[in-house]
N, CA, C and O atoms as a GROMACS GRO file, in nm:
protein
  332
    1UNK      N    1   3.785  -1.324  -1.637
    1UNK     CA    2   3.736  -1.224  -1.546
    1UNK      C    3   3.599  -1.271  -1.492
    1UNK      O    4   3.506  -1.313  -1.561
    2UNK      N    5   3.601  -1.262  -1.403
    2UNK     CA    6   3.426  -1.330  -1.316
    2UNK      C    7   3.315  -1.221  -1.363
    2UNK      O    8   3.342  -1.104  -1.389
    3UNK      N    9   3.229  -1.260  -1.368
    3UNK     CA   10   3.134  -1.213  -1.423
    3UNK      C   11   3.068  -1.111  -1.321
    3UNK      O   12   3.003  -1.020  -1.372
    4UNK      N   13   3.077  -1.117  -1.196
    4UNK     CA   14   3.051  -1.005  -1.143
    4UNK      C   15   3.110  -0.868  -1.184
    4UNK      O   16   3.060  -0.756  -1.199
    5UNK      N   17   3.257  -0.927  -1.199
    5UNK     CA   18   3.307  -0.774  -1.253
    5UNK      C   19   3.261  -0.738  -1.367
    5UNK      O   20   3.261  -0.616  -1.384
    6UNK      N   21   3.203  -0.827  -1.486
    6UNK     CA   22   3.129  -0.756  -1.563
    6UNK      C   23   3.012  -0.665  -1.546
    6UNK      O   24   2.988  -0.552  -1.589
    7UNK      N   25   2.920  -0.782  -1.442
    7UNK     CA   26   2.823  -0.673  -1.384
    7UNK      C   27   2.768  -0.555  -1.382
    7UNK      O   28   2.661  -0.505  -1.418
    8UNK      N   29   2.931  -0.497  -1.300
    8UNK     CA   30   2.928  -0.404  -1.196
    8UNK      C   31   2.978  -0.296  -1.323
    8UNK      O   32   2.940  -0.179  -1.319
    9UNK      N   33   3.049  -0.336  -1.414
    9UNK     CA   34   3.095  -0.248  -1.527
    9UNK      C   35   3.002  -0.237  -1.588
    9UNK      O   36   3.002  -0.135  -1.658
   10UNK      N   37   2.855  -0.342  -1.602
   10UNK     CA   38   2.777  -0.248  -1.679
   10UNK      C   39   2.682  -0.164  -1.627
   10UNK      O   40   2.582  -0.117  -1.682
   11UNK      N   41   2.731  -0.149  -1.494
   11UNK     CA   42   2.615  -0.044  -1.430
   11UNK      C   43   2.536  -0.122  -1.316
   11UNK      O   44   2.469  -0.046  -1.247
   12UNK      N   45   2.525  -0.314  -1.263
   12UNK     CA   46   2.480  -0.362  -1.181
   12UNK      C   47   2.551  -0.322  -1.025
   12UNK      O   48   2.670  -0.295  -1.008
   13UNK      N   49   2.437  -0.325  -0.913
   13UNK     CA   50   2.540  -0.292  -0.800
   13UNK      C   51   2.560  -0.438  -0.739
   13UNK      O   52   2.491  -0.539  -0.751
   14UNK      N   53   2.669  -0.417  -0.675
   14UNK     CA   54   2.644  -0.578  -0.602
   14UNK      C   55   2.594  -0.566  -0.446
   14UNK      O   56   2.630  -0.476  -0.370
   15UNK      N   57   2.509  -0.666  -0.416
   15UNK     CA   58   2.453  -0.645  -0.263
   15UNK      C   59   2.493  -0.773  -0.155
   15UNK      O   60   2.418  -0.871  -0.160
   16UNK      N   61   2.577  -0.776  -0.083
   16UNK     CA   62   2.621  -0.889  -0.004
   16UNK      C   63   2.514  -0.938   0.028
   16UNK      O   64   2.398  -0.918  -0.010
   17UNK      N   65   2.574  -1.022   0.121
   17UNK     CA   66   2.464  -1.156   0.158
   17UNK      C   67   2.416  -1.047   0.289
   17UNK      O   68   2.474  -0.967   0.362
   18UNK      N   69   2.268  -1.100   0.268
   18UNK     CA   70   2.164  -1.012   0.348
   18UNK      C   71   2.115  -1.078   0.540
   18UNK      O   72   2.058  -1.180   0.578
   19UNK      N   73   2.162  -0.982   0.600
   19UNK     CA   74   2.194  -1.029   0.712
   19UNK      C   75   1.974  -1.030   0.806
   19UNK      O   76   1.908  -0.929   0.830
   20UNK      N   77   1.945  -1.135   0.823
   20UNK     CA   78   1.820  -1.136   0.936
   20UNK      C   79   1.805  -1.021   1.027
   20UNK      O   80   1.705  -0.951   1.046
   21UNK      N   81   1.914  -1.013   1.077
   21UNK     CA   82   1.891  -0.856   1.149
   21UNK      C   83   1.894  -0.762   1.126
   21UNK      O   84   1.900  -0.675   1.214
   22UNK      N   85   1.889  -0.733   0.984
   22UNK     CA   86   1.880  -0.602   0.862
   22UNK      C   87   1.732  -0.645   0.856
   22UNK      O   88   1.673  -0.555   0.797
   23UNK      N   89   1.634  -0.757   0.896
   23UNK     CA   90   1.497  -0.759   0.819
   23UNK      C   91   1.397  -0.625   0.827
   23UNK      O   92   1.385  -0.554   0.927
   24UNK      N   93   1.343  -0.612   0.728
   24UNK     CA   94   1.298  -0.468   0.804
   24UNK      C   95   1.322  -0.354   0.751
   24UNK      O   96   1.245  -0.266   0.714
   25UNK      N   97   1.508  -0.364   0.747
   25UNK     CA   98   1.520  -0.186   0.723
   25UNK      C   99   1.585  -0.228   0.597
   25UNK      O  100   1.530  -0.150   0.519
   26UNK      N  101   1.675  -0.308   0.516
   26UNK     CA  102   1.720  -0.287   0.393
   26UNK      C  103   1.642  -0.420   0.308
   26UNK      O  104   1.676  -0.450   0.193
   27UNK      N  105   1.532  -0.493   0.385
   27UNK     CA  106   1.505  -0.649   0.268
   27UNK      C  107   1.390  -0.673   0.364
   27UNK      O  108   1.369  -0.654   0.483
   28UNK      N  109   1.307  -0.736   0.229
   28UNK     CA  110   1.143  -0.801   0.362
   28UNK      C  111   1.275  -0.926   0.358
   28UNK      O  112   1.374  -0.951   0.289
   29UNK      N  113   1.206  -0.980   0.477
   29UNK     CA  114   1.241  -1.143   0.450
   29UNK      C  115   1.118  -1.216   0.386
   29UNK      O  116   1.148  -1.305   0.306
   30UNK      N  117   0.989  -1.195   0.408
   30UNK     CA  118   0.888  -1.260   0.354
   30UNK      C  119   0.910  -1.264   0.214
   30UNK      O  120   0.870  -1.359   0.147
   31UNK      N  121   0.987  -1.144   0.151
   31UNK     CA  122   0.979  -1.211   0.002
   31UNK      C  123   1.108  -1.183  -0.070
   31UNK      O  124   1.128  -1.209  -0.189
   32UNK      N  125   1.213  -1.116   0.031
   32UNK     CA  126   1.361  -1.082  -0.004
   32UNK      C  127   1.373  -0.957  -0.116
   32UNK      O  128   1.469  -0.933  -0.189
   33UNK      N  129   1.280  -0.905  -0.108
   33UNK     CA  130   1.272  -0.741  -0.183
   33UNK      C  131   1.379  -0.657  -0.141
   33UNK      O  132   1.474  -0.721  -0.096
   34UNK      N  133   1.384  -0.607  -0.141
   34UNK     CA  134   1.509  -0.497  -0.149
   34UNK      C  135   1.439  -0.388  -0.090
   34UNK      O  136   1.335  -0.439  -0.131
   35UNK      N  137   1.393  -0.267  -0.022
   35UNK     CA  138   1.290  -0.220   0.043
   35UNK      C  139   1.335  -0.065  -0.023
   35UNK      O  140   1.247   0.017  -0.048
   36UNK      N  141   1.449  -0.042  -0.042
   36UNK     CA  142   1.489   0.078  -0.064
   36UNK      C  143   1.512   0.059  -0.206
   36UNK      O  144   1.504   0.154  -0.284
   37UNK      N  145   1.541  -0.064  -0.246
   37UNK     CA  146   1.557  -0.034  -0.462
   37UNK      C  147   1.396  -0.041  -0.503
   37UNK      O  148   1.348   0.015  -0.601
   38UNK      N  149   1.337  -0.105  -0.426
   38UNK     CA  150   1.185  -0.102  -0.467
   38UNK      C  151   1.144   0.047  -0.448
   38UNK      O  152   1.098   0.103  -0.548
   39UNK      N  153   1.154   0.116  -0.334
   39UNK     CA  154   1.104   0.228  -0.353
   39UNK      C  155   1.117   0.363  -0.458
   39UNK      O  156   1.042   0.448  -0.507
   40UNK      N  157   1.267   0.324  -0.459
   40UNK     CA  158   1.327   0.441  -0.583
   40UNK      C  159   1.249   0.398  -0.684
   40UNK      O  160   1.162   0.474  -0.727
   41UNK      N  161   1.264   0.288  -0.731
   41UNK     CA  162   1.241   0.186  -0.858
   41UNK      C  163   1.094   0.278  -0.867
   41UNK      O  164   1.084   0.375  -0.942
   42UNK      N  165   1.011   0.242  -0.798
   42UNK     CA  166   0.860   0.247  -0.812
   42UNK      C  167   0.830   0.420  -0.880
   42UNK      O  168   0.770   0.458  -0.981
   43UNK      N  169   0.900   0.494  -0.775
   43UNK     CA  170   0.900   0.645  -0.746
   43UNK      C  171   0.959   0.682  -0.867
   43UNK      O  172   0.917   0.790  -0.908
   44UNK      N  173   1.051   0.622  -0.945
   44UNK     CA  174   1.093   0.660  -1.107
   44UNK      C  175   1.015   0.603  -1.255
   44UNK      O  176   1.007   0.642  -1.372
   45UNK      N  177   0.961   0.482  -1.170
   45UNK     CA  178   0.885   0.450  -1.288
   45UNK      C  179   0.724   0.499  -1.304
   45UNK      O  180   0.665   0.535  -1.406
   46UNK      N  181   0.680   0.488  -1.174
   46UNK     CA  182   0.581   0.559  -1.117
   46UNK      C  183   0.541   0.752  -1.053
   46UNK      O  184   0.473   0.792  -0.959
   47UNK      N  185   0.608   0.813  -1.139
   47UNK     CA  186   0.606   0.904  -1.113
   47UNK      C  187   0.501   1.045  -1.024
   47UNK      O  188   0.518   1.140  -0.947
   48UNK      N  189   0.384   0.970  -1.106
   48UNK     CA  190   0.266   1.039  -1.096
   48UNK      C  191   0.182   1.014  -0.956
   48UNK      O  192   0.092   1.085  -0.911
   49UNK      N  193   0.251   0.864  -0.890
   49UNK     CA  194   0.173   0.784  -0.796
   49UNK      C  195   0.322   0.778  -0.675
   49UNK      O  196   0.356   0.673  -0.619
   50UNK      N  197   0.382   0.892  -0.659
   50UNK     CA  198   0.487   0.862  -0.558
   50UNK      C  199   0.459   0.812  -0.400
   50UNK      O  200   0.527   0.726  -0.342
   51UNK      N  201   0.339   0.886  -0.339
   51UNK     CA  202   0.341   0.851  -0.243
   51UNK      C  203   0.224   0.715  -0.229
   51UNK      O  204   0.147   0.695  -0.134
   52UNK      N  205   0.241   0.633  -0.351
   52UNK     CA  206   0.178   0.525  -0.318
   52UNK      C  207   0.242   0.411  -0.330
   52UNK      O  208   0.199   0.318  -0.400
   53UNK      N  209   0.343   0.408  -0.269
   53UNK     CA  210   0.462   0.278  -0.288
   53UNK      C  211   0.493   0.164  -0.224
   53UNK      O  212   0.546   0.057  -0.256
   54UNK      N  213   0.423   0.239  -0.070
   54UNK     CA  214   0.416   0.137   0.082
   54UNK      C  215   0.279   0.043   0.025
   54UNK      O  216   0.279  -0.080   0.035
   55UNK      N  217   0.186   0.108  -0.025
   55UNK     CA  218   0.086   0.057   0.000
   55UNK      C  219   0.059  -0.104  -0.149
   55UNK      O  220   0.008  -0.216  -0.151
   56UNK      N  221   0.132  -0.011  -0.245
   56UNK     CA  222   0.129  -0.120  -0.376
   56UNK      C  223   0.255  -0.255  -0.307
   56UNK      O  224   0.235  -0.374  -0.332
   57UNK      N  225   0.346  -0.221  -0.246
   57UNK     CA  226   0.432  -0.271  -0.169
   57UNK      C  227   0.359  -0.408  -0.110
   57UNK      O  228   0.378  -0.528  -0.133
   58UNK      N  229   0.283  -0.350  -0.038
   58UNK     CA  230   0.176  -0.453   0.054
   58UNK      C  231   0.085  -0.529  -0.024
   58UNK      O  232   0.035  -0.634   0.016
   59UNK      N  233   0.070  -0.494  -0.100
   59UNK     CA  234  -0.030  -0.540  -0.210
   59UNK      C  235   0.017  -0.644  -0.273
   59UNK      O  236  -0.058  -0.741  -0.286
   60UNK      N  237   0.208  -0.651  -0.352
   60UNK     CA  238   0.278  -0.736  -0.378
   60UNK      C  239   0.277  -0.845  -0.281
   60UNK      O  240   0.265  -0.964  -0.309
   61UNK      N  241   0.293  -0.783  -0.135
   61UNK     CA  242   0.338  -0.908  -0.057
   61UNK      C  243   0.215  -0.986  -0.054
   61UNK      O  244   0.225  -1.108  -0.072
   62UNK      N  245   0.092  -0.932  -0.031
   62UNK     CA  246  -0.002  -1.020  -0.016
   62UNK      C  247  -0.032  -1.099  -0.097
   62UNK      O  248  -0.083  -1.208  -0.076
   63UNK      N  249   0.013  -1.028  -0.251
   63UNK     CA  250  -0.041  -1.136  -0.380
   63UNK      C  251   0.067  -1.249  -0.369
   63UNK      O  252   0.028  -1.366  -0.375
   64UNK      N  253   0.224  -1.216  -0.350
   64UNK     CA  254   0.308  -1.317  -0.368
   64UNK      C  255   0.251  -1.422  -0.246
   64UNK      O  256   0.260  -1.531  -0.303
   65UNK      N  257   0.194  -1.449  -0.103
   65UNK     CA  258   0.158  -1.513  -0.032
   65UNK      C  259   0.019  -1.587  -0.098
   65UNK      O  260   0.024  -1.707  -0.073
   66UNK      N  261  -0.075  -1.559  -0.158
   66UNK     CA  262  -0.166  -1.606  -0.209
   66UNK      C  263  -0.125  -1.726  -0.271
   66UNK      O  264  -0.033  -1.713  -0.352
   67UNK      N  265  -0.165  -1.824  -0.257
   67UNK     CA  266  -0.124  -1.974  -0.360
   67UNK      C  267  -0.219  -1.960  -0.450
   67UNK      O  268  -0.176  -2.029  -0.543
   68UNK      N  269  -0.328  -1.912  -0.487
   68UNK     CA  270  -0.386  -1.921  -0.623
   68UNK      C  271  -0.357  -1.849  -0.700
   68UNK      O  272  -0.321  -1.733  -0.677
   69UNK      N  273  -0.368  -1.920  -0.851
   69UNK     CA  274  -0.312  -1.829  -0.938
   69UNK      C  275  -0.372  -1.743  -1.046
   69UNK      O  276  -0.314  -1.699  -1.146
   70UNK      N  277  -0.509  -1.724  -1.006
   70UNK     CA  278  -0.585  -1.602  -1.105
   70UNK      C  279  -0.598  -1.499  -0.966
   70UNK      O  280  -0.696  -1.425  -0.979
   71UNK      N  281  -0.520  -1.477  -0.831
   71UNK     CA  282  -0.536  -1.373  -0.748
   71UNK      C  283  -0.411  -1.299  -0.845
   71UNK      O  284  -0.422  -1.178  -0.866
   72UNK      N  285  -0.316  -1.358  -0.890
   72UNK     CA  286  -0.229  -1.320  -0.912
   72UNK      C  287  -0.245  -1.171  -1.076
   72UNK      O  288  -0.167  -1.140  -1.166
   73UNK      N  289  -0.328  -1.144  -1.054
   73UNK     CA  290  -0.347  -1.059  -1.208
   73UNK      C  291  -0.275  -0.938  -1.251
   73UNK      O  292  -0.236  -0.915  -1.365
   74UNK      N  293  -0.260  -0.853  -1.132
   74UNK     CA  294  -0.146  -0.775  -1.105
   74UNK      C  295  -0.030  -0.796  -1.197
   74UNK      O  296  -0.009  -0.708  -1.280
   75UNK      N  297   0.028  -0.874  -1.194
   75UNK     CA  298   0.132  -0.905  -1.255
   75UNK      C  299   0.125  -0.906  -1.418
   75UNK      O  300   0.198  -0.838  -1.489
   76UNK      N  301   0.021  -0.996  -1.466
   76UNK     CA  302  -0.018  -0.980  -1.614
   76UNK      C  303  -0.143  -0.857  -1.650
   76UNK      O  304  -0.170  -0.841  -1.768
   77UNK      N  305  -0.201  -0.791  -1.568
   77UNK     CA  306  -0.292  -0.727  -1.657
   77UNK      C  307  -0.260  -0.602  -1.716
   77UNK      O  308  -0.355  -0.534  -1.752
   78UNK      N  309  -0.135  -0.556  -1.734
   78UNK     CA  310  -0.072  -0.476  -1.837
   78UNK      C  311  -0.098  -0.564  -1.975
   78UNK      O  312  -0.167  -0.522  -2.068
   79UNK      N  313  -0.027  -0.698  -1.973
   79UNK     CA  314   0.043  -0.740  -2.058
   79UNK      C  315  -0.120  -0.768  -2.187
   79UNK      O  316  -0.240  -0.775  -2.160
   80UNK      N  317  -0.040  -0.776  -2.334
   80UNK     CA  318  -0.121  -0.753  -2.444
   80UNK      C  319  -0.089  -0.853  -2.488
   80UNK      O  320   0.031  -0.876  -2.469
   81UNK      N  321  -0.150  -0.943  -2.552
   81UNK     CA  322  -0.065  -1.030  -2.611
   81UNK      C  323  -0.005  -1.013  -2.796
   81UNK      O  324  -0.065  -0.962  -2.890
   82UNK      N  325   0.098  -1.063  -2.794
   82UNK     CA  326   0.181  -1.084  -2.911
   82UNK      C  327   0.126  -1.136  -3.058
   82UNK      O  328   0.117  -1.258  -3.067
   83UNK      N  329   0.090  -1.062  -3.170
   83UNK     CA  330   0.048  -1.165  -3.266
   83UNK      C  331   0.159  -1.120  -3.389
   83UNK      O  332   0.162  -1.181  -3.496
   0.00000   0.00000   0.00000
């Protein structure tokens, strides 16, 4: 059985191949986000901060465009480390 169909049985959705002239309304192309799973995503995990999703949004894109890599902190400054 292909493994997609496992996937999808455990709850993954599948998303066809993402068309350029969708850029915009269902995927950035600058970084191939998903524009509408990011928002739910954010708005469920982020509860308290709903209407700030466009803007942390922008914030991602700009950090993922940055080539240095201590702009990048966002990403690790949750993280604790392991002992």
């Amino acid at each position: 059985m292909p493994a997609m169909v496992h996937l999808t049985r455990l709850g993954y959705n599948y998303i066809g191949k993402m068309y350029e002239e969708n850029a915009g309304e269902s995927f950035d192309s600058e970084t191939n986000i998903l524009i509408d799973k990011f928002h739910s995503a954010f708005e469920r995990l982020n509860p308290s901060k709903k209407g700030d999703w466009l803007a942390v949004f922008s914030d991602i894109k700009k950090e993922l465009n940055d080539d240095e890599s201590d702009k990048r902190k966002r990403l690790c400054s949750e993280c604790r480390p392991a002992f």
